[in-house]
C-alpha positions as a printed Julia matrix, in Angstrom:
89×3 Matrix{Float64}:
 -193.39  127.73  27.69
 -192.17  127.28  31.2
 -190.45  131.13  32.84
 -187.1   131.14  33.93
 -185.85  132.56  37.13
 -182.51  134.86  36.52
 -179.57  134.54  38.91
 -176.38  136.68  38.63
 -173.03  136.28  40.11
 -171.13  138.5   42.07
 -168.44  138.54  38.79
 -171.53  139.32  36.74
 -172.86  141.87  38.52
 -169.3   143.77  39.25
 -168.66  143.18  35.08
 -171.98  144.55  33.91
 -172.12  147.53  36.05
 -168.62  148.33  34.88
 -169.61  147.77  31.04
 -172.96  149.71  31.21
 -171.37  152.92  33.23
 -168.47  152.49  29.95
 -171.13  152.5   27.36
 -169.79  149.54  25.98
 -173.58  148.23  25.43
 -176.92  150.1   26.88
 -179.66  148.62  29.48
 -181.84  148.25  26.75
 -179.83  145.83  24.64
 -179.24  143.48  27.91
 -182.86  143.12  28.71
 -183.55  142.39  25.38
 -181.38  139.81  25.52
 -182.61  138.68  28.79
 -186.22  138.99  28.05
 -185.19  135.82  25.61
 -183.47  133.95  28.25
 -186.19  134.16  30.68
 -188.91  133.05  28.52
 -186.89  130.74  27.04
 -187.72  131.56  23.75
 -185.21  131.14  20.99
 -182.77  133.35  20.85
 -182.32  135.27  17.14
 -178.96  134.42  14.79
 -177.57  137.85  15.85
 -176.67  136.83  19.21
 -174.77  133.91  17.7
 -175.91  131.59  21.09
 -173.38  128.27  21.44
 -172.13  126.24  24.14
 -169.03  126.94  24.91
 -167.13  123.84  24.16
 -164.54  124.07  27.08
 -166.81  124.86  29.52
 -169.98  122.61  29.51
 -172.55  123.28  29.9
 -172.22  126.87  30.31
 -173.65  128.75  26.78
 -172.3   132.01  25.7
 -173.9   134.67  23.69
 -173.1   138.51  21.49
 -174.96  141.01  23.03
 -173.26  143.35  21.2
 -170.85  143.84  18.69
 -167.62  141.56  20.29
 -169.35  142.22  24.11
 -170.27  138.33  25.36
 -172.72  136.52  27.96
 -171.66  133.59  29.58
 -174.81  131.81  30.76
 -175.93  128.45  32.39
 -179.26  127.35  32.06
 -180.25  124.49  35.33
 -183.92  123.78  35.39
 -185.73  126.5   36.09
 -183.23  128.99  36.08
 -180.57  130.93  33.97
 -177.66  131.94  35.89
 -175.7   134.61  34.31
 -172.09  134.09  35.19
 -169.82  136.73  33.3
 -170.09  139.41  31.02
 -167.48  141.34  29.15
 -164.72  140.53  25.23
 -163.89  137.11  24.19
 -159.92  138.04  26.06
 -161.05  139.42  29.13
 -163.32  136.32  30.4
């Protein structure tokens, strides 16, 4: 299975450092998430992965609890675009 190459946005970045620092989610639960993504492995039920139906062909994702992952997948690489509730993105 092929690796994927992880980009993040400057909205990502900004979001996730903001939601880590508020304990919203830990480190640990986003690389596990991640670690998925860039193996391209099939992500488990629990993170309830679907394209968001609005916005193709960008996928969203649960991290945790109501905390989401908005994610594009072109060729080779997974860009992570946003991060934060269902309201706030």
């Amino acid at each position: 299975m092929p690796q994927y190459q992880l980009t993040q946005q400057s909205r990502f970045k900004k979001h996730l450092k903001q939601l880590l620092q508020a304990g919203r989610f830990t480190q640990n639960d986003f690389e596990q998430v991640t670690n998925y993504l860039k193996t391209g492995d099939p992500l488990p039920e629990k993170y309830d992965d679907h394209v968001i139906k609005s916005r193709k062909p960008d996928r969203a994702l649960f991290i945790k609890g109501s905390w989401l992952l908005i994610y594009r997948v072109e060729d080779l690489k997974v860009r992570l675009l946003d991060v934060g509730r269902h309201g706030d993105i």
